[in-house]
FIMI-345917 format. One record per residue (C-alpha): residue number from 1; residue in one letter; x, y, z. Coordinates in nm, 3 decimals, m for minus. Layout:
REM FIMI-345917
DOLO     n   res         x         y         z
DOLO   NUM     A         X         Y         Z
...
END
This chain:
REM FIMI-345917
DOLO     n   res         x         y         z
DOLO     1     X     0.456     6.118     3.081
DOLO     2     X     0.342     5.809     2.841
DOLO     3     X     0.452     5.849     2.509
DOLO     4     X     0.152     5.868     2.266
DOLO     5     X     0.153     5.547     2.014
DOLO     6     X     0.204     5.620     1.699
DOLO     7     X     0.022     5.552     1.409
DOLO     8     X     0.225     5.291     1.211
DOLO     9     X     0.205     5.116     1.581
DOLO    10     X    m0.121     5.166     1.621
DOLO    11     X    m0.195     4.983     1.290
DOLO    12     X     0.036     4.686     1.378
DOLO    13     X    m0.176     4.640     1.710
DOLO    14     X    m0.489     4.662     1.517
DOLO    15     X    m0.318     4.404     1.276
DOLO    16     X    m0.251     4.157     1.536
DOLO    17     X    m0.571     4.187     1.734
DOLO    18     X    m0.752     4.112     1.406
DOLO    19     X    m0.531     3.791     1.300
DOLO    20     X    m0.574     3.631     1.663
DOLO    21     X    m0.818     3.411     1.568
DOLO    22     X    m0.608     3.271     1.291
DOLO    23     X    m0.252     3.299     1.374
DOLO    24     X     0.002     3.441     1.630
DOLO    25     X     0.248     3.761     1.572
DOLO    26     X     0.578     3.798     1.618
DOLO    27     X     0.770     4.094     1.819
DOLO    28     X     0.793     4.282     1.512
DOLO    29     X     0.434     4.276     1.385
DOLO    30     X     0.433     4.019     1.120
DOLO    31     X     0.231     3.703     1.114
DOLO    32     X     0.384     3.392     1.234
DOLO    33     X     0.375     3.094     0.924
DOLO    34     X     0.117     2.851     0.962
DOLO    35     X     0.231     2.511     1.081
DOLO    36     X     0.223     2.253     0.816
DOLO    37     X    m0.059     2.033     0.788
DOLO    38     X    m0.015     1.670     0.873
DOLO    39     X    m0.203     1.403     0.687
DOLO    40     X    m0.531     1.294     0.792
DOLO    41     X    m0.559     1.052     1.080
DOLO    42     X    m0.668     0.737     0.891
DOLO    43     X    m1.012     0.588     0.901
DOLO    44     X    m1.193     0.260     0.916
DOLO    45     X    m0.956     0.075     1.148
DOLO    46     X    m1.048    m0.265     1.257
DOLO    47     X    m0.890    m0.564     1.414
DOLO    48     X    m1.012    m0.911     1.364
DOLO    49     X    m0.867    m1.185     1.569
DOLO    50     X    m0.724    m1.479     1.327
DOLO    51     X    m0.570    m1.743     1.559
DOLO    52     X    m0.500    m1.734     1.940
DOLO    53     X    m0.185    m1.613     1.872
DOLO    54     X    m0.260    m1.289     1.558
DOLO    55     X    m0.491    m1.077     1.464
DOLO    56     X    m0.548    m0.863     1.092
DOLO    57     X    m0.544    m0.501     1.113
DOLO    58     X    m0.654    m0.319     0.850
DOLO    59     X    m0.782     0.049     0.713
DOLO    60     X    m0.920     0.303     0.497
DOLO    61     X    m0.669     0.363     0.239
DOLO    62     X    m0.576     0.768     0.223
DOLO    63     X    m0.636     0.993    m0.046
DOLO    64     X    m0.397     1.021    m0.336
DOLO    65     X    m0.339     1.388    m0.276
DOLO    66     X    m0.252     1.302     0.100
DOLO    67     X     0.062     1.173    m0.058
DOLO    68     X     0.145     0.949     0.207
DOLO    69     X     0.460     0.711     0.177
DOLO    70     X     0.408     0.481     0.454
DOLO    71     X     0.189     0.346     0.742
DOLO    72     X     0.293     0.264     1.115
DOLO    73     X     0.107     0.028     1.298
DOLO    74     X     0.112     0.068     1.699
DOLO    75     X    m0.026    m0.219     1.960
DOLO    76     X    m0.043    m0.088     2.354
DOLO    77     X     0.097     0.254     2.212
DOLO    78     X     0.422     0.131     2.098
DOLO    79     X     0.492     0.099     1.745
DOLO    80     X     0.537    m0.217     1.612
DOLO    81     X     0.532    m0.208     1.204
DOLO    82     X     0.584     0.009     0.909
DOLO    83     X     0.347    m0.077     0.612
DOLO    84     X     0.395     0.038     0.230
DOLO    85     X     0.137     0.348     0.124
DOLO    86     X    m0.027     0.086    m0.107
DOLO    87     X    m0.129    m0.169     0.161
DOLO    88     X    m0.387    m0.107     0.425
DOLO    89     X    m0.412    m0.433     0.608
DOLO    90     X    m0.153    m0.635     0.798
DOLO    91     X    m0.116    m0.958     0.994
DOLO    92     X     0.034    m0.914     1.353
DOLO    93     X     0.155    m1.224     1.463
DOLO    94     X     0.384    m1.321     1.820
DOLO    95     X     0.033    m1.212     2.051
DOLO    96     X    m0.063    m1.420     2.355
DOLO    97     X    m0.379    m1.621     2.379
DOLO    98     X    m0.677    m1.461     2.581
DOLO    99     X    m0.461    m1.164     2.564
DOLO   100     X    m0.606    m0.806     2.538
DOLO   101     X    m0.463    m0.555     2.301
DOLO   102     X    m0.517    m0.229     2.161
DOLO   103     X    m0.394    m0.121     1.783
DOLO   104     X    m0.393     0.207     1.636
DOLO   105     X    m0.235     0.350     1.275
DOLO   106     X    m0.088     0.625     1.192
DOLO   107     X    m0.041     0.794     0.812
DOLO   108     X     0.331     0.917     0.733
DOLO   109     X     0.390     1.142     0.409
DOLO   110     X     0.706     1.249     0.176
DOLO   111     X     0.776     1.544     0.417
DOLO   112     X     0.769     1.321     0.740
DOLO   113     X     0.472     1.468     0.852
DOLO   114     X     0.300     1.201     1.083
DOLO   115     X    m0.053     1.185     1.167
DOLO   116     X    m0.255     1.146     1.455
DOLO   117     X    m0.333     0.790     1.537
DOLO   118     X    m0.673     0.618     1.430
DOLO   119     X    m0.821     0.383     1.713
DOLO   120     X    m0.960     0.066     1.681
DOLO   121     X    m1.132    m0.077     1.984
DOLO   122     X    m0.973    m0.328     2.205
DOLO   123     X    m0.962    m0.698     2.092
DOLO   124     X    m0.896    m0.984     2.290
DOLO   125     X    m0.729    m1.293     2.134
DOLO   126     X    m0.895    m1.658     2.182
DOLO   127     X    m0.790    m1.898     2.372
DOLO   128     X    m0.524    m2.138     2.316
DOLO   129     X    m0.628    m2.548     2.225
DOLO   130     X    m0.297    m2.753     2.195
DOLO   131     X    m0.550    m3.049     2.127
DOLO   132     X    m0.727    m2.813     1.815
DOLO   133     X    m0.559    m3.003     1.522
DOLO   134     X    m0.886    m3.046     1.268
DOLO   135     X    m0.934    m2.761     1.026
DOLO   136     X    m1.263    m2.608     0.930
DOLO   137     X    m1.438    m2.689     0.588
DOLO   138     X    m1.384    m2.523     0.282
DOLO   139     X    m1.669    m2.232     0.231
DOLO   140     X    m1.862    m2.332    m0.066
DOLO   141     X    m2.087    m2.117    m0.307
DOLO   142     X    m1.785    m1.796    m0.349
DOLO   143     X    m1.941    m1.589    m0.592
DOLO   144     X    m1.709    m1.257    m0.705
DOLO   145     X    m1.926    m0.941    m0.842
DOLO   146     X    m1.732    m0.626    m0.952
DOLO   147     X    m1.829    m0.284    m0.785
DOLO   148     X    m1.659    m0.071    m1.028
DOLO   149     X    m1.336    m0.051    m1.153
DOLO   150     X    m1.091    m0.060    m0.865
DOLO   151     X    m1.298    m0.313    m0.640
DOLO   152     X    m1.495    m0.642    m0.617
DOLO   153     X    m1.699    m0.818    m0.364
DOLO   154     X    m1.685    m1.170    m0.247
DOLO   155     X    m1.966    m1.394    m0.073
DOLO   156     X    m1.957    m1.766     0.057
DOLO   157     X    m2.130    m1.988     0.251
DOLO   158     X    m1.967    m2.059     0.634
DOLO   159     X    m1.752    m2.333     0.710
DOLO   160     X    m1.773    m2.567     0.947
DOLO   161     X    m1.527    m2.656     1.261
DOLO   162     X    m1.531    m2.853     1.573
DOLO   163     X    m1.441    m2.514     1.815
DOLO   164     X    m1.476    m2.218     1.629
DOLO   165     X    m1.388    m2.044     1.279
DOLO   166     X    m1.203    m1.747     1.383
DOLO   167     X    m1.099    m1.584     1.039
DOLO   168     X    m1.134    m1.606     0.650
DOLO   169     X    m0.823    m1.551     0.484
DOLO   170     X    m0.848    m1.436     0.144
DOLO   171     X    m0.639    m1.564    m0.211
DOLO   172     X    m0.585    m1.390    m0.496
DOLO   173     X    m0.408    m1.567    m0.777
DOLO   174     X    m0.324    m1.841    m0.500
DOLO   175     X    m0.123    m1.514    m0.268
DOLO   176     X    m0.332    m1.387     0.078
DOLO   177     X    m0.452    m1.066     0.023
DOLO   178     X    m0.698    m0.976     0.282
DOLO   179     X    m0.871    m1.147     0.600
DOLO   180     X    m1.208    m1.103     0.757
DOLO   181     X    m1.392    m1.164     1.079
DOLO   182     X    m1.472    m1.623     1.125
DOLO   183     X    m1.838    m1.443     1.170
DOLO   184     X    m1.828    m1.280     0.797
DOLO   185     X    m1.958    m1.405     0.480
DOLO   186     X    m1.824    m1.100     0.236
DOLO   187     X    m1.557    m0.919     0.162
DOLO   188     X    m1.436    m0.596    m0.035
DOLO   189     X    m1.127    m0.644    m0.223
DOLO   190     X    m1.024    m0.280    m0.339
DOLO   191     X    m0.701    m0.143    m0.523
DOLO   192     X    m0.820    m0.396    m0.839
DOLO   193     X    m0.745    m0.264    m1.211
DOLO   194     X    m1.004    m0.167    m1.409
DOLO   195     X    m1.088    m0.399    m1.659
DOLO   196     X    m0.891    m0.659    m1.586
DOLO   197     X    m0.942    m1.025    m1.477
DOLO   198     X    m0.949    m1.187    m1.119
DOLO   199     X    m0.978    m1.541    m0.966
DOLO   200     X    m1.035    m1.600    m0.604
DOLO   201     X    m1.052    m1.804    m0.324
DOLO   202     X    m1.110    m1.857     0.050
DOLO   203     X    m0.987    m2.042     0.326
DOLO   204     X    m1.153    m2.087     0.669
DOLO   205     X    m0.886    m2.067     1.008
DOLO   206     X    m0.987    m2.177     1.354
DOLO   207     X    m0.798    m2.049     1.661
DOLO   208     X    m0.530    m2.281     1.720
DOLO   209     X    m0.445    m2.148     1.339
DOLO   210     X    m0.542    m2.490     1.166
DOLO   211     X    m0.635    m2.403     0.799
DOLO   212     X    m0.900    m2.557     0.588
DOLO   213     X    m0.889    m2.622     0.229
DOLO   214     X    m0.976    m2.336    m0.006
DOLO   215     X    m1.344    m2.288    m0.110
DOLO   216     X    m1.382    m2.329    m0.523
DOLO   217     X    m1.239    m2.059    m0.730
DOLO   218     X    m1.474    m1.760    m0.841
DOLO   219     X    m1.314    m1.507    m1.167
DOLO   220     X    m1.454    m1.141    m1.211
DOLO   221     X    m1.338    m0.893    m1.424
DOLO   222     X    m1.375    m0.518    m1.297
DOLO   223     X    m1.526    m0.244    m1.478
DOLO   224     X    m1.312    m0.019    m1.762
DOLO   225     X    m1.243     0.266    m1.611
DOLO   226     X    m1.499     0.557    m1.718
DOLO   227     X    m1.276     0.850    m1.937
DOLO   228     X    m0.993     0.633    m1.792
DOLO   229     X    m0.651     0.695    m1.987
DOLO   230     X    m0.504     0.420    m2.187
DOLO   231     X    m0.145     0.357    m2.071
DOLO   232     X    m0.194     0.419    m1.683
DOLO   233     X    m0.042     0.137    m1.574
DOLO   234     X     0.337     0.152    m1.832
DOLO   235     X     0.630     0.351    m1.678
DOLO   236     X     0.678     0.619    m1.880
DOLO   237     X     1.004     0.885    m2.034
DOLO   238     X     1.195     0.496    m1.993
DOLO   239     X     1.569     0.697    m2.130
DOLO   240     X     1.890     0.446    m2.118
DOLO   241     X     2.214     0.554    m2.195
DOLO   242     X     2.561     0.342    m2.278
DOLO   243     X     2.822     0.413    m2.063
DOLO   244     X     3.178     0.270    m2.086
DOLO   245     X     3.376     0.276    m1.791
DOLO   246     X     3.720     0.068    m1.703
DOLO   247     X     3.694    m0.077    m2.064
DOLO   248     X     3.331    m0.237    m1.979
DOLO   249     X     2.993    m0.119    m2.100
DOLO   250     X     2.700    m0.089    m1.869
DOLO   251     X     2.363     0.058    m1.922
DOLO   252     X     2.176     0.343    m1.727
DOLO   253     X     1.841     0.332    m1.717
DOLO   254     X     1.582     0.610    m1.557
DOLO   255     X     1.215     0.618    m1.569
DOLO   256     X     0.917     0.789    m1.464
DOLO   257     X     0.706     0.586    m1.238
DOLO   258     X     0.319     0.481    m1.365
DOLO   259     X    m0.017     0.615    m1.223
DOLO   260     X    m0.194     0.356    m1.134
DOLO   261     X    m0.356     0.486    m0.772
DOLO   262     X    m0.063     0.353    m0.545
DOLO   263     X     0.318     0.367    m0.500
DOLO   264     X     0.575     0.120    m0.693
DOLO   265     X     0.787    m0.017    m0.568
DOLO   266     X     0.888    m0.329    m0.827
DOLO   267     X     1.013    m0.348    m1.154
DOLO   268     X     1.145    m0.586    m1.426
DOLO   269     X     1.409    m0.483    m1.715
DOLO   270     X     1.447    m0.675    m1.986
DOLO   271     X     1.709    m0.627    m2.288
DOLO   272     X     1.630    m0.795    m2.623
DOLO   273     X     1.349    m0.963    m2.467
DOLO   274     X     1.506    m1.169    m2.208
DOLO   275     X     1.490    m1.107    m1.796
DOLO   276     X     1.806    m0.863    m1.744
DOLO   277     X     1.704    m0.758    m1.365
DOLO   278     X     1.483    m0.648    m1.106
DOLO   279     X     1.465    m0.349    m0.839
DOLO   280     X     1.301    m0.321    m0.574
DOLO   281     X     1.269    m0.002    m0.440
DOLO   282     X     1.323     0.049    m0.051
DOLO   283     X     1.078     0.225     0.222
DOLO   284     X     1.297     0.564     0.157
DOLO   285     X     1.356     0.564    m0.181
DOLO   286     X     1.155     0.804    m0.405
DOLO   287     X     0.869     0.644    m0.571
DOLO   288     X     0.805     0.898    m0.842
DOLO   289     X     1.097     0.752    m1.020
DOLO   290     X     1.269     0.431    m1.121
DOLO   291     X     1.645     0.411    m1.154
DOLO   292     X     1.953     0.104    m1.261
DOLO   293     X     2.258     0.055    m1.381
DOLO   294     X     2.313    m0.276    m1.558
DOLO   295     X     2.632    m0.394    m1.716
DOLO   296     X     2.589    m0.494    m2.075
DOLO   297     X     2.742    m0.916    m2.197
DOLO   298     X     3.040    m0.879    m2.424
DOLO   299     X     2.836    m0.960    m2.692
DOLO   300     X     2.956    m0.804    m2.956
DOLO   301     X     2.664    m0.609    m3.015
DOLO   302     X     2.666    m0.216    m3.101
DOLO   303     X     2.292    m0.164    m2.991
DOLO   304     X     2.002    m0.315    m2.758
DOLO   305     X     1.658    m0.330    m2.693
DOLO   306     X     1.538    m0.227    m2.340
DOLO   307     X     1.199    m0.282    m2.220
DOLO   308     X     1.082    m0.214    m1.807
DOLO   309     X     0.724    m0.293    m1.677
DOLO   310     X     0.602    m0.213    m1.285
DOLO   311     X     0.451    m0.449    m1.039
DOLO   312     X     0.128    m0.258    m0.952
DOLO   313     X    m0.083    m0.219    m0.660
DOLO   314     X    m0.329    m0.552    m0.679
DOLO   315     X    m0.002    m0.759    m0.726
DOLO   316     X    m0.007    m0.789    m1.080
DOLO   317     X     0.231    m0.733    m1.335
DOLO   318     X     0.111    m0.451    m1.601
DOLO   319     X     0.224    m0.410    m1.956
DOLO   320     X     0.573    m0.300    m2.072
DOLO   321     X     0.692    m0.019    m2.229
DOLO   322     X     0.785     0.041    m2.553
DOLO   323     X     1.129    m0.045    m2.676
DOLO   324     X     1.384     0.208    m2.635
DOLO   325     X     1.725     0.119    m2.858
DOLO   326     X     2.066     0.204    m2.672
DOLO   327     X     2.369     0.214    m2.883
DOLO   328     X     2.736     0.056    m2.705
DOLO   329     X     3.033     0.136    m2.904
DOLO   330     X     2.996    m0.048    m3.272
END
């Protein structure tokens, strides 16, 4: 004879059936946890060839609250490159001419959570000219307009080459920042400052990677930030502390990292207003904080001035923090 179910069971089943859609159950009843979520697969990827021999990959940066820490860059399925959360464009270089590749990224956040890859199409690099030694023209008319706080955009006239322009590479403050298509005449330049002053310039490359001279310069400033929060871009709680160990005095310094839309990973210390060090924070290292420990000149001197401002995302260097005073013996 079948024993008859009993109520409490009953209500389990019923339990289960009903959470089906949504989760699974385990032998005793409950509700199995919900997997963590991964970070969104990232968006916008594109590949434009630069020479015969590299190509510039670049995407959609992810949401703050995504809190990713790193990207990784895959060609033919194998990954090739790790890339900082606040950069989402790189060069690939090392490719074979009239060579077709595929190149994919993938978002990676503080738990180690790894997304699912986003696809660009297939690109094929040009073909190799060992004869190719002339460089394109400069591009002429640049002309920078600000779209807001964060972002500008940049237009020129083309440049000229015997074979082909393949790419425009893009300077800020005389550094590459960003690359675009030989076919393109524009370009968005995001993760600016708000109001805060740019100068640019562009440079036309052909396929056998010969590189022109740069176009004139064009300056912008970008747009205050509406409501935004003075301060945004200063590390803040900066606390140092004199230690003495072995007879020597050294200084320990610990900091709370700015917000200013992007992980840092650079900072400068300075101690009665002179260059004391730099650190440079690796891919693992926590980038809600800053930490150093910095021994301290026999001087002489019972107390010191410490000052530490971050690198930020564009590249710049933003304001320092106040003075904190540190007393070492007396």
């Amino acid at each position: 004879m079948r024993p008859t179910p009993t109520l409490a069971a009953l209500s389990t089943t019923a339990a289960c059936l009903l959470a089906l859609t949504a989760t699974s159950c385990g032998s005793d009843g409950e509700a199995a946890a919900e997997p963590p979520e991964t970070p969104t697969v990232p968006t916008g990827v594109t590949v434009y060839t630069s020479t015969s021999t590299s190509v510039h990959v670049m995407w959609n940066k992810a949401a703050e609250a995504e809190n990713v820490r790193r990207y990784e860059v895959y060609r033919n399925g194998k990954k090739i490159q790790n890339v900082p959360a606040e950069k989402h464009m790189i060069d690939i270089t090392g490719l074979k001419p009239s060579s077709s590749y595929t190149f994919a990224v993938r978002a990676r956040d503080a738990d180690g959570k790894l997304s699912g890859p986003g696809q660009a199409p297939a690109v094929t690099t040009p073909s190799a000219d060992a004869d190719d030694s002339k460089p394109p023209t400069r591009p002429e008319s640049l002309k920078a307009r600000a779209d807001g706080p964060r972002s500008a955009t940049l237009t020129w006239t083309r440049s000229e080459d015997d074979k082909e322009v393949t790419s425009y590479d893009i300077y800020q403050e005389g550094t590459k920042i960003h690359s675009v298509g030989g076919t393109e005449t524009t370009a968005s330049v995001t993760t600016l400052r708000p109001d805060t002053p740019y100068t640019f310039t562009v440079k036309a490359r052909d396929a056998a990677g010969n590189s022109g001279p740069a176009s004139p310069s064009a300056s912008v400033t970008t747009e205050p930030e509406p409501g935004g929060k003075a301060g945004a871009e200063i590390p803040t709680d900066l606390q140092a502390t004199a230690r003495k160990d072995a007879g020597a005095w050294n200084l320990d310094l610990v900091w709370n990292a700015p917000k200013a839309g992007g992980d840092i990973t650079e900072y400068e210390v300075y101690v009665d207003g002179k260059f004391a060090s730099k650190l440079v924070l690796g891919e693992s290292a926590p980038k809600d904080t800053g930490r150093i420990s910095l021994p301290l000149e026999k001087s002489g001197k019972a107390t010191y001035a410490v000052k530490v401002r971050a690198k930020l995302p564009d590249g710049k260097w933003g304001p320092f923090t106040k003075d904190v005073t540190v007393r070492a013996g007396g």
